[in-house]
C-alpha positions in Angstrom: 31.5 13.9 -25.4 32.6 10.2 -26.7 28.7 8.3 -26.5 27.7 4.9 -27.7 25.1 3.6 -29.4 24.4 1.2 -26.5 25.4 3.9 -24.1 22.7 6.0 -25.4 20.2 3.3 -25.5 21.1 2.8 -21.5 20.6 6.4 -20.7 17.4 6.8 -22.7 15.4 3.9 -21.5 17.8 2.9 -18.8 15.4 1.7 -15.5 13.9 4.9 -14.6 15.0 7.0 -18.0 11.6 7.1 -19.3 10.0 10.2 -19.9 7.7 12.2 -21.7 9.0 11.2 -25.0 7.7 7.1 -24.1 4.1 8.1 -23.1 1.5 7.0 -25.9 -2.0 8.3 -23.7 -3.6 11.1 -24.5 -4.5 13.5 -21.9 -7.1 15.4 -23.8 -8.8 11.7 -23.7 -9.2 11.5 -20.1 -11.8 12.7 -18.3 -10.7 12.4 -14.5 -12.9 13.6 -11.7 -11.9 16.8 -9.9 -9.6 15.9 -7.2 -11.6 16.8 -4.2 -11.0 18.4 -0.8 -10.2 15.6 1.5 -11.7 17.3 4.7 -12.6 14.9 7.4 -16.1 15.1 8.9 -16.1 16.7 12.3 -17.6 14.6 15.4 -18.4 16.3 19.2 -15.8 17.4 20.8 -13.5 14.9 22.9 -14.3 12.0 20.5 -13.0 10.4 17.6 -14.1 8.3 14.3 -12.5 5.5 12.8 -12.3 7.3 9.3 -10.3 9.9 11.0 -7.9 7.6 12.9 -7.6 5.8 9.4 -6.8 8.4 7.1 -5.4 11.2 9.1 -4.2 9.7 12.3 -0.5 10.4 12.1 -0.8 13.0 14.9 -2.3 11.0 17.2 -0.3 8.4 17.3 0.7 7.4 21.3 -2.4 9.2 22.4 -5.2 7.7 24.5 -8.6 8.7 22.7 -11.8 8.1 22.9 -13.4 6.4 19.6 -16.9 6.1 18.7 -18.0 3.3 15.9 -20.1 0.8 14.7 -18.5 -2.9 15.3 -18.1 -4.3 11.6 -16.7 -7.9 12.6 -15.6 -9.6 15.5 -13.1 -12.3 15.9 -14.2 -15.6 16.2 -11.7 -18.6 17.2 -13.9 -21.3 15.9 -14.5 -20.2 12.6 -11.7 -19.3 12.4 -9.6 -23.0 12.7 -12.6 -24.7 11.6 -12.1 -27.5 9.1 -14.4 -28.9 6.3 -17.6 -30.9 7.8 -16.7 -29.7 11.5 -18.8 -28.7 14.2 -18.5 -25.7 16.2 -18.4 -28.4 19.3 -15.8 -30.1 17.9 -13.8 -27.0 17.0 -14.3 -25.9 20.8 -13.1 -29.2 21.8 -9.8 -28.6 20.2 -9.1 -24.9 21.6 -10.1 -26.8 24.7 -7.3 -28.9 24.4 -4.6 -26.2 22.6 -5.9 -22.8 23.7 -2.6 -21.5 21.1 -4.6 -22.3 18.2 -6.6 -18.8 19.1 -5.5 -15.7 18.0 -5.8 -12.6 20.6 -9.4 -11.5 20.4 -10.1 -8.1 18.3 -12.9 -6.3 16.6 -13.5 -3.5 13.6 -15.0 -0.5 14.3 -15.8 1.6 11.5 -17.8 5.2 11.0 -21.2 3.5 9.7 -22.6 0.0 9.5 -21.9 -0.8 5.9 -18.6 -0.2 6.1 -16.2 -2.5 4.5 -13.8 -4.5 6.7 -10.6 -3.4 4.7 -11.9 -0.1 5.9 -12.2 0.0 9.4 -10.3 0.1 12.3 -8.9 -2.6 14.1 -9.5 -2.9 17.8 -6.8 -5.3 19.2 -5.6 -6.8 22.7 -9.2 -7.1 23.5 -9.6 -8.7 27.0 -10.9 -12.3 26.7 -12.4 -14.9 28.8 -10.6 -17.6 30.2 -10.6 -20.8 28.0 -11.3 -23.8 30.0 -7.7 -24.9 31.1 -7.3 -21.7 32.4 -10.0 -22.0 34.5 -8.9 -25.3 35.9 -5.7 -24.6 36.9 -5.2 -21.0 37.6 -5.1 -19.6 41.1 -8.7 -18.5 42.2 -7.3 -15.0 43.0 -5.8 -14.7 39.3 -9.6 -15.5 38.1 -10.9 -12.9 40.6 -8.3 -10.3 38.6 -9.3 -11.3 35.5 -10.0 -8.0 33.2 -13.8 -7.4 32.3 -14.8 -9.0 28.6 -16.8 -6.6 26.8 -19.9 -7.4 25.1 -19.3 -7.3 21.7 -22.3 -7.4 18.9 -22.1 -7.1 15.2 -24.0 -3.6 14.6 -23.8 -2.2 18.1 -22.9 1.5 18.1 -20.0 1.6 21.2 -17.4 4.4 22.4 -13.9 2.4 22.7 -10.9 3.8 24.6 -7.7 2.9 23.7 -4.1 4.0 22.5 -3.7 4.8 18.8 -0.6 3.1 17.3 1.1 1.2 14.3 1.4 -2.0 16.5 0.3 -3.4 20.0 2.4 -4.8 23.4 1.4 -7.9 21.6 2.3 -7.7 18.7 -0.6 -6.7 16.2 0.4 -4.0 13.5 -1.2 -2.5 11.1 0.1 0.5 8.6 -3.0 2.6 8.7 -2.7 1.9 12.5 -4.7 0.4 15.4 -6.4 1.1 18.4 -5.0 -0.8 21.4 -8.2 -1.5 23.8 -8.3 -0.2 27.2 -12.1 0.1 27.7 -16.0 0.1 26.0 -19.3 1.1 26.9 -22.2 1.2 25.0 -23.9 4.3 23.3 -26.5 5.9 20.2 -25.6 7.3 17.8 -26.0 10.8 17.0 -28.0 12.5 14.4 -25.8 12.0 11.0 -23.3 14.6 9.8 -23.3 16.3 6.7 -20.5 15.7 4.2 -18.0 18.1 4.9 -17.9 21.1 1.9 -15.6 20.4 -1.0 -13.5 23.4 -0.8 -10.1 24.4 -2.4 -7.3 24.3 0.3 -4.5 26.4 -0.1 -1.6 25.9 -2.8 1.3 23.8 -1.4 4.6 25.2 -0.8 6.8 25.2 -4.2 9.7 22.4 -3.5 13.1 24.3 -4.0 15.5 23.2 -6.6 18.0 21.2 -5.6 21.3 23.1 -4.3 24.1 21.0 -6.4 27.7 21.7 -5.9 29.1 20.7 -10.0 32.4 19.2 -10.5 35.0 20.8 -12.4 35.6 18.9 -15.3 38.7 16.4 -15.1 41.0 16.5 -18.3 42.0 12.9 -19.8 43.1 12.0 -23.3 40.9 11.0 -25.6 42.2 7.7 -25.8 41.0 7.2 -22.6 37.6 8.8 -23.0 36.9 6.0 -25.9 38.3 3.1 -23.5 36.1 4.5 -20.7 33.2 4.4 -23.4 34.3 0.5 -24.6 33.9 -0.9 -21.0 30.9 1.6 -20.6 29.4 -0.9 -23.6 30.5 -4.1 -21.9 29.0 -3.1 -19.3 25.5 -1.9 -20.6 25.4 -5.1 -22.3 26.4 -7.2 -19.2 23.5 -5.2 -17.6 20.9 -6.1 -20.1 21.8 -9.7 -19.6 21.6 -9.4 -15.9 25.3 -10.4 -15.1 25.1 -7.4 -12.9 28.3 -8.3 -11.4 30.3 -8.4 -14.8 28.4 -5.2 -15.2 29.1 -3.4 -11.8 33.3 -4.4 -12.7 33.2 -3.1 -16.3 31.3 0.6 -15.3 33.5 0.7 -12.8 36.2 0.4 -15.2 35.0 2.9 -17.3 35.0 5.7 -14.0 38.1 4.9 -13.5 39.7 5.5 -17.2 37.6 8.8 -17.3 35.7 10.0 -14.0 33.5 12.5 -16.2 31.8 9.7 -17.8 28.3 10.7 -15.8 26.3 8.0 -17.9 29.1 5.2 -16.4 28.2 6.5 -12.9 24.2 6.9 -13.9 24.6 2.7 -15.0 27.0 2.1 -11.8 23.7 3.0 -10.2 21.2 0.8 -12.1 23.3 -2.1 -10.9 23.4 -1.1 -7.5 19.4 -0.7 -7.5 18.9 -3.9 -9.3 20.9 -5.4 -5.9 18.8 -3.7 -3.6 21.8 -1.1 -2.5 20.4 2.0 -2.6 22.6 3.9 -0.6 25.5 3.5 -2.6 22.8 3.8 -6.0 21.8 7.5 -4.4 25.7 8.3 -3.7 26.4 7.1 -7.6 23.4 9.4 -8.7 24.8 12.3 -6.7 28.0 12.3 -8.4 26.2 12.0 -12.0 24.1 14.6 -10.8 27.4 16.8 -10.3 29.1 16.0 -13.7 25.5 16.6 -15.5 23.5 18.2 -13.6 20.4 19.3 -16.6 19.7 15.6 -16.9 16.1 15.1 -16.0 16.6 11.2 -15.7 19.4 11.5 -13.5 16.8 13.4 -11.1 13.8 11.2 -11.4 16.0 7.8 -10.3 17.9 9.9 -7.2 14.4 10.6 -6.1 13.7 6.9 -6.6 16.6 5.8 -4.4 16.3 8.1 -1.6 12.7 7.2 -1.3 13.7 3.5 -1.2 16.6 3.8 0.9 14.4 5.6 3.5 11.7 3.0 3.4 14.8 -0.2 3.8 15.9 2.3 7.0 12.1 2.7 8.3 12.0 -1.1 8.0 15.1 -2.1 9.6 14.4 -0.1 12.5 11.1 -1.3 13.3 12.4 -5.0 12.9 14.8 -4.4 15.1 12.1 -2.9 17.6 9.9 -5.4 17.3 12.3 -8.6 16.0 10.5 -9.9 13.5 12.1 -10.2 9.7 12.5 -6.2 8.0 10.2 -8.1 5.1 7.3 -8.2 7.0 6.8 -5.0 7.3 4.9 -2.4 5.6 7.2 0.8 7.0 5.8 3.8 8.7 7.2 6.8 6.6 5.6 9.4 8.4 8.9 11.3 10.1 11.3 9.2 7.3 14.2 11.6 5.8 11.9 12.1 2.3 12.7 15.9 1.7 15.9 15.1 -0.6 13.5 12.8 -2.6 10.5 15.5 -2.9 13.2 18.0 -4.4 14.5 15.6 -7.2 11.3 15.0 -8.1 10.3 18.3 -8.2 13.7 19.4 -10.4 12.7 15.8 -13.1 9.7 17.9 -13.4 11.6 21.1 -14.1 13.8 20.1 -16.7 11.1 17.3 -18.0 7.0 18.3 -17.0 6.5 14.8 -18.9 7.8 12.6 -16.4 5.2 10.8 -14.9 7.5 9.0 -12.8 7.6 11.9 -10.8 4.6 12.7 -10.0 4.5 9.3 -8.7 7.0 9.6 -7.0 6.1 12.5 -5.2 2.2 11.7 -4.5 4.2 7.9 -2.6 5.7 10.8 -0.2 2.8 12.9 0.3 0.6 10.0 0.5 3.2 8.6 3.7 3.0 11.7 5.6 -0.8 11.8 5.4 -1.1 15.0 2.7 -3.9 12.9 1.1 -5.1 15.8 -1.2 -1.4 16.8 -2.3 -0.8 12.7 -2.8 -4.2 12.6 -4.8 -3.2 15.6 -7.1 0.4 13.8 -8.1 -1.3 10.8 -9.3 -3.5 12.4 -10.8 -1.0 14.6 -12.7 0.9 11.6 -13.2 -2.3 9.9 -14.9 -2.8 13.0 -17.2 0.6 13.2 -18.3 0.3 9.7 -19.6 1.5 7.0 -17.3 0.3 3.6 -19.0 1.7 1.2 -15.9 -0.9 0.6 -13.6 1.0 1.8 -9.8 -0.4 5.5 -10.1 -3.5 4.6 -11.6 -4.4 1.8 -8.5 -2.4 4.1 -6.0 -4.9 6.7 -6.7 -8.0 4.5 -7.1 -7.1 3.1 -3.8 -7.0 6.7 -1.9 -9.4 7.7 -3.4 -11.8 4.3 -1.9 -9.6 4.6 1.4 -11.1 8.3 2.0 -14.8 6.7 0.9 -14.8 8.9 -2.4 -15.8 5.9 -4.0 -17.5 7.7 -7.5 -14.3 9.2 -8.0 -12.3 5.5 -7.4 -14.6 4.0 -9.9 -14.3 6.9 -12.6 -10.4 6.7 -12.4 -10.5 2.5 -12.6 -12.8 2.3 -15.4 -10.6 4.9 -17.3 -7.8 2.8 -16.5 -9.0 -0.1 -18.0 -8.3 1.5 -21.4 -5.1 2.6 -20.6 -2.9 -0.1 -19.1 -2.4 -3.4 -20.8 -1.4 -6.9 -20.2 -1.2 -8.8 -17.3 -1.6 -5.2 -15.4 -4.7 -4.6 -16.7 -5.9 -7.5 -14.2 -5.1 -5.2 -11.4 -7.2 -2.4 -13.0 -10.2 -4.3 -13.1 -9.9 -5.9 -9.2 -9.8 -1.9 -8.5 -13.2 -1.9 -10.6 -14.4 -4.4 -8.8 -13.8 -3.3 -5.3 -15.0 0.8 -6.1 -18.7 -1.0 -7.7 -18.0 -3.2 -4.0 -17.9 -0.3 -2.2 -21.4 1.2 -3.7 -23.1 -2.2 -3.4 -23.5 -2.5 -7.1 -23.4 -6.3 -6.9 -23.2 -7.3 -10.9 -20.9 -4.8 -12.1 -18.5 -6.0 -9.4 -18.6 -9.7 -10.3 -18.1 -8.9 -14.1 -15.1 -7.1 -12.9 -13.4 -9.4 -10.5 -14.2 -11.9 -13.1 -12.4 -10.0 -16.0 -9.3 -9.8 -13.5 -9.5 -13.6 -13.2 -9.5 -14.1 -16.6 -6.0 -12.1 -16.7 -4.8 -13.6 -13.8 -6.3 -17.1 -13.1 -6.5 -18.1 -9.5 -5.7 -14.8 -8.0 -6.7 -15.3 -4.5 -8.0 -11.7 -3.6 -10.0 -11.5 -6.8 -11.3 -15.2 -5.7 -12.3 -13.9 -2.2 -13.5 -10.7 -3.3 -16.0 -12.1 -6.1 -16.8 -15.2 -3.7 -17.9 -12.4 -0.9 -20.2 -10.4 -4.0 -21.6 -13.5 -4.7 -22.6 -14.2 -1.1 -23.9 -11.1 -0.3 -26.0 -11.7 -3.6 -27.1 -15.0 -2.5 -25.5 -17.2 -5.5 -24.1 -19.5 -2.7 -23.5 -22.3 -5.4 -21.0 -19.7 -7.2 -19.9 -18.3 -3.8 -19.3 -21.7 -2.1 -16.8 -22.3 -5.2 -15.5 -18.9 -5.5 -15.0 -19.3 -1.3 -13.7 -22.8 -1.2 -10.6 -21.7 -4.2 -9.5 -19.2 -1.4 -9.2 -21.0 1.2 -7.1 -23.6 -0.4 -4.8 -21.3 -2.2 -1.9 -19.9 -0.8 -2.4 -16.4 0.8 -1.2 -14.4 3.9 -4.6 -12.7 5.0 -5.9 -14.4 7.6 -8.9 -12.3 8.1 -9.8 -13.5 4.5 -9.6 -16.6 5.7 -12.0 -16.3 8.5 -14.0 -14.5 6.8 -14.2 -17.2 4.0 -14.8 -19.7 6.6 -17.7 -18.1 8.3 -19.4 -17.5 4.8 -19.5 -21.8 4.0 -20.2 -22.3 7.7 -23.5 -19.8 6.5 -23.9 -21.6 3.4 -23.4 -25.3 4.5 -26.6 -24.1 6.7 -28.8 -23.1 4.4 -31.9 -25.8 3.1 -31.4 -27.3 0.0 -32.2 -26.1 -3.3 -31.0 -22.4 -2.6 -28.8 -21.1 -5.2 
C-alpha cells in the first residue's frame, strides 16, 4: 500500500491514534488502592437513603419512595439575592415587591450530618408559604387550599416522600437525580450501620468482538493509488491547520480516486468529529473499519463517536422534552444505545492492551449505567496502563469521593499530581483538595486548592472551595477574600453563590478583631 510520510504521521497520532507506544508512566510506579466493592449500605425495609438514590438510583427512577436523611442546607431567598451592606429587612422588602426574584424552595438531604452539599440529594418543589402579595390578593378559599409548609431545620433527621427523577414539573434537574416532594414528617435516627463488607463481585461478562463484514478489495491503477495518496497529504495538512473544510474536499478526493484508501476514510472522520458530526464520523469509521479491520486506532475513535453521538441524541431528546437549549444539559445515558461503543473498545484493547483511551472509554459507559465498580476498574486500568491526561485520573477520583471512598480519592489524586502536567495538573490538585475536604483535613486542603490557583488563577470553584475551608477554619479575613472573588466572577452555580453569600452574611457579623 502507497503511504505518506504525512499520511503516517495522521494515522499514528491522528486525534484518538494514540496508544501504548505514547505513554511515558510507569505502572510498576503506581501504587493505586484496591478498587473496592461498591456495595451500598442496607437501611429497614420500605425506606431509602440519599447515598443510594445518588449513586445507584437508576432503577427507581418514576417511583414514589420513602427517603430518610439528615437536612444538609436549605434554601434561603434572602441570602440568596442579597447585595453587599444589605439587610435581611431590606432584602424581604424587595421579594415583597417582585416575589420572581425567589427561586422555588428546596432542601439537601443526605445519609449523615457532615455530608457535603455536592453530595446530597436535592429535595425540590418544596411547598412554600405565600409571600405577601399573594396574601393580599388571592381568593380567601385559594389560601384555605394552600399546601402544608414543612418545617425545615438544618440537622433535623426527617423521612421525605417524593418521586425520584432526573427533573421536576418545574423544571429542576439534576444528573444524579432528585427527589420531587410530596410529603415530611419528622423522625430519629436509628442505631448506625456498619460499612457494608468489601467483597469481590463476580467477573463481568467478556464484551464480544465486533462482528465486521470486510470489503473485498477494489482494483485501481496505481496511478491512481499515488493521486488518492497526494490529496490524502493536502488534506492531512489542511487538517493540521484547521481548514477542515479544505480538508473534508481533499480526503474526499482521495476516496474517490481510490476507495481502499482506509486512512483517507479514518481522516474523513477526524474532520467530521472536529465539526461535531459524529454520525457521519461513526459511518466513515465503519467503512475504515471494513477496509482495515486489525487497526486498533480505527477501533478506539468508533467507540469514541458512537459514545458521543449517543450522548448529542440523549441531549436532543430531553431538550426537546423539556425545551430548553440541548447545551444545557448533562444527558441521562442510562438506556442510551452504548453497546456498539463497549465492543470497539473492548476489540482497541484486543489488538492494543495499551490503549488507555479505552479503558476510558469504557469505564464513561459503565459509569452512565450505574456499574460503578466496573466504571472504577476501567479507570483504573486506564491509570495503570499510563494515561498522563488528567479525564481518567479526575473521573475516577471523582467516583471514588461520589461513593464516600474518600482514602481511596485522595490516594489516586495525590498520585496524579506526579503524573499529569501543565495547566491539567491544576485540576489534579482541586481533586486533592476536595478528597482532604471530604475528611475535614482543613490545611492540606487549602495548600491544595491553593496550588490549583497558582496554575489556574481565578478559577472560581477552587476560589469557593478554599474560601469555604477557610471559613470552616475560621480565617474569615482569608475567607471573606477567597468568598468575595466568587461571587464576582463569572460562574453558573448558583448554590455556590448562596452559599458564598450566607458565609459573609456570617462573617460581616462577627465582632471585630476575629481572624
Amino acid at each position: 500500500m502507497l503511504m505518506s510520510r504525512m499520511q503516517r504521521a495522521v494515522f499514528v497520532i491522528g486525534w484518538f491514534g494514540l496508544s501504548s507506544a505514547s505513554a511515558s508512566a510507569d505502572p510498576e510506579k503506581l501504587a493505586l488502592p484496591i478498587v473496592p466493592s461498591f456495595d451500598i449500605q442496607p437501611i429497614e425495609p420500605g425506606f431509602h437513603h440519599p447515598k443510594e438514590l445518588l449513586v445507584g438510583g437508576q432503577a427507581l427512577r418514576g417511583k414514589e419512595l420513602k427517603v430518610k436523611g439528615y437536612i444538609t442546607w436549605i434554601y434561603d431567598c434572602r441570602t440568596a439575592i442579597a447585595k453587599p451592606r444589605e439587610t435581611p429587612a431590606q432584602a424581604q422588602r424587595r421579594i415583597d415587591a417582585d416575589m420572581t426574584l425567589c427561586e422555588r424552595p428546596k432542601f439537601y438531604l443526605a445519609s449523615t450530618t457532615d455530608t457535603p452539599p455536592e453530595h446530597s440529594l436535592w429535595v425540590v418543589d418544596v411547598p412554600r408559604p405565600p409571600y405577601k402579595i399573594e396574601k393580599e390578593r388571592l381568593p380567601a378559599e385559594t389560601l384555605a387550599a394552600w399546601p402544608p409548609v414543612p418545617r425545615l431545620k438544618l440537622g433535623d433527621y426527617v423521612i421525605v416522600t417524593g418521586t425520584f427523577a432526573l427533573s421536576s414539573p418545574h423544571n429542576e434537574r439534576n444528573s444524579d437525580g432528585v427527589l420531587i416532594y410530596s410529603a415530611l414528617e419528622h423522625a430519629q435516627p436509628g442505631p448506625v450501620q456498619p460499612p457494608p463488607e468489601h467483597r469481590i463481585p463476580p467477573p463481568r461478562p467478556a464484551v464480544p468482538p465486533p462482528v465486521i463484514a470486510k470489503r473485498a478489495p477494489t482494483r485501481v491503477e496505481p496511478l491512481a493509488q499515488r493521486t488518492s495518496v497526494m490529496h490524502g497529504d493536502d488534506a492531512a495538512k489542511a487538517y493540521g491547520q484547521r481548514r477542515y473544510a479544505a480538508a473534508r474536499t481533499a480526503y474526499e478526493q482521495a476516496i474517490n480516486a481510490w476507495p481502499d484508501n482506509h486512512v483517507a476514510h479514518y481522516g474523513l472522520a477526524a474532520v467530521h468529529m472536529a465539526n461535531g458530526s459524529w454520525k457521519e464520523a461513526r459511518d466513515a469509521l465503519a467503512t475504515a473499519i471494513q477496509i482495515a479491520p486489525d487497526q486498533a486506532p480505527y477501533h478506539l475513535m468508533h467507540g469514541h463517536v458512537q459514545y458521543e453521538a449517543a450522548v448529542q441524541d440523549a441531549r436532543d431528546a430531553q431538550a426537546a422534552q423539556s425545551g430548553a437549549p440541548p447545551a444545557s444539559f448533562a444527558p441521562d445515558l442510562s438506556a442510551a444505545p452504548l453497546d456498539g461503543a463497549l465492543v470497539s473498545y473492548a476489540h482497541a484493547l484486543r489488538l492494543d492492551p495499551g490503549m488507555w483511551r479505552a479503558h476510558y472509554g469504557k469505564g464513561r459507559i459503565y459509569r452512565a449505567r450505574g456499574q460503578a465498580r466496573w466504571a472504577a476498574e476501567e479507570f483504573d486500568s486506564a491509570l495503570r496502563v499510563g494515561a498522563r491526561e488528567q479525564a481518567p485520573w479526575i473521573a475516577l477520583c471523582e467516583l471514588y469521593r461520589r461513593w464516600a471512598y474518600a482514602d481511596e480519592a485522595l490516594a489516586v489524586a495525590l498520585q496524579g499530581t506526579s503524573v499529569v502536567a501543565g495547566l491539567d495538573l491544576a485540576d489534579i490538585w482541586y481533586e486533592v483538595g476536595m478528597a482532604y475536604d471530604d475528611k475535614r483535613k482543613d490545611a492540606p486542603a487549602i495548600d491544595a486548592f491553593t496550588r490549583s490557583l497558582e496554575l489556574r488563577s481565578g478559577d472560581p470553584k477552587a476560589t469557593f472551595q478554599r474560601g469555604q475551608v477557610y471559613f470552616r477554619a475560621g480565617d474569615f479575613a482569608h475567607a471573606r477574600r477567597d468568598l468575595e472573588d466568587f461571587v464576582k466572577s463569572d460562574h453558573a452555580n448558583s448554590f455556590a453563590v448562596e452559599q458564598a453569600k450566607h458565609m459573609l452574611v456570617e462573617i460581616a457579623a462577627k465582632p471585630r478583631g476575629r481572624k
